[in-house]
C-alpha positions in Angstrom: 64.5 201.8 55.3 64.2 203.6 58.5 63.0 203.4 61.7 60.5 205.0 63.4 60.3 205.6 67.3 57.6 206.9 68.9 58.6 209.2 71.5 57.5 207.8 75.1 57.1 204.4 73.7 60.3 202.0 74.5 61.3 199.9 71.0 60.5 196.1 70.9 63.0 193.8 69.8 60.9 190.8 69.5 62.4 189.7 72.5 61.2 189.7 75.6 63.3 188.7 78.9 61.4 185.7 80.7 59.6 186.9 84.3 60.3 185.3 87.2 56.7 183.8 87.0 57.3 182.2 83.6 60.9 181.3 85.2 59.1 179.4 87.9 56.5 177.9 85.9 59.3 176.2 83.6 59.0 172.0 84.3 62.7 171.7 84.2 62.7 174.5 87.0 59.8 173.1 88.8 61.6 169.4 88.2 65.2 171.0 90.0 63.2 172.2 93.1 61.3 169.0 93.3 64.6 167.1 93.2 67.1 169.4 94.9 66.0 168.0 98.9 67.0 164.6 97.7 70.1 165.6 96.0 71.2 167.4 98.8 70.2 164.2 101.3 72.3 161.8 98.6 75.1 164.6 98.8 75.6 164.4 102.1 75.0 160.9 102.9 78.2 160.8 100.0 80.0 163.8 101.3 79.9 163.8 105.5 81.2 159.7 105.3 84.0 160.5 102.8 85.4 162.9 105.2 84.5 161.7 108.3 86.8 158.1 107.3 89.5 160.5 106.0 89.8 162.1 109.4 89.5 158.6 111.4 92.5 157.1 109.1 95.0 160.3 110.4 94.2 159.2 113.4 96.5 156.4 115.2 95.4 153.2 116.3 94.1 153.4 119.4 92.3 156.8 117.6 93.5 159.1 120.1 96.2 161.4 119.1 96.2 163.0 115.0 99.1 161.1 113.5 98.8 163.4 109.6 99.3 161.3 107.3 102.0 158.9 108.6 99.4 156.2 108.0 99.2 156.4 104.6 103.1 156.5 104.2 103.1 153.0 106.3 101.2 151.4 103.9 103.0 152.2 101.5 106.3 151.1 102.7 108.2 149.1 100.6 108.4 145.8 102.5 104.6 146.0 102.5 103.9 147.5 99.7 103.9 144.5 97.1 100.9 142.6 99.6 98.7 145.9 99.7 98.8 146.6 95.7 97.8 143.5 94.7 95.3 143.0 97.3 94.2 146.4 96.4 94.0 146.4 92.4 92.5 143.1 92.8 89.6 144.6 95.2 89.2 147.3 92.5 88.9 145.2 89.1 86.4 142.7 90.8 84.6 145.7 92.5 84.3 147.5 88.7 83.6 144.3 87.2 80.5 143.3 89.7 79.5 146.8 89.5 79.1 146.9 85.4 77.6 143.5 85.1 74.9 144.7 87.7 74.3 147.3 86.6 74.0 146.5 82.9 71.5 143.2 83.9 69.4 145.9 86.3 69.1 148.7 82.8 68.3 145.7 80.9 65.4 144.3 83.2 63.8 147.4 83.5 64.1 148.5 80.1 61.7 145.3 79.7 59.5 146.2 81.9 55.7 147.0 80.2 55.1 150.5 79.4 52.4 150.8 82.3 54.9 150.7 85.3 58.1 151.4 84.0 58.4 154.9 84.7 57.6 154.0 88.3 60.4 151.3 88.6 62.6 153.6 86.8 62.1 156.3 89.7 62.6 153.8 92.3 65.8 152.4 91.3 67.4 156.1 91.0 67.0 156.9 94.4 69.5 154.4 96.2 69.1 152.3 99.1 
């Protein structure tokens, strides 16, 4: 069979690229803008504090002079090193532990929650703090 093209008059394919209005008018676009200021506020109250402790721990004591990372190699020392590690994977396992078991009793309440107001607790509780 062959195909016929009208001269002047562009081919369709049956596809059609999406405008920018049907782009827009998209819920899961409309859903990223609505939520994109409060991942960006959630970012940076994650973001700014993680660096902002990094810088304060190459700092000496007295937080004066920049000592690199000559803090991190003290700790690490090996007549010290045997207190820290176990202090530290202890800190870790409990912290996971807590951290699971909350969270899985938290999922579980609100799954239980009536169909009337769950969708509202559910919003609440993925915004932190």
């Amino acid at each position: 069979m062959v195909d016929a093209v009208a001269h002047g008059v562009p081919a369709r394919t049956g596809r059609r690229r999406p405008s920018r209005v049907k782009f827009m008018r998209r819920k899961s676009t409309i859903a990223f803008a609505m939520t994109l200021p409060l991942i960006l506020i959630i970012g940076s109250l994650v973001i700014y504090p993680a660096f902002y402790s990094f810088y304060l721990a190459t700092l000496n004591k007295s937080m004066e002079r920049f000592v690199g990372l000559a803090n991190f190699s003290s700790c690490s020392r090996a007549r010290r090193s045997g207190w820290w590690w176990k202090q530290s994977i202890i800190f870790a396992v409990t912290a996971v532990i807590f951290k699971a078991l909350i969270g899985f009793f938290v999922a579980h309440f609100v799954h239980n929650i009536p169909t009337r107001g769950q969708r509202k607790w559910r919003g609440m509780l993925l915004c932190p703090g």
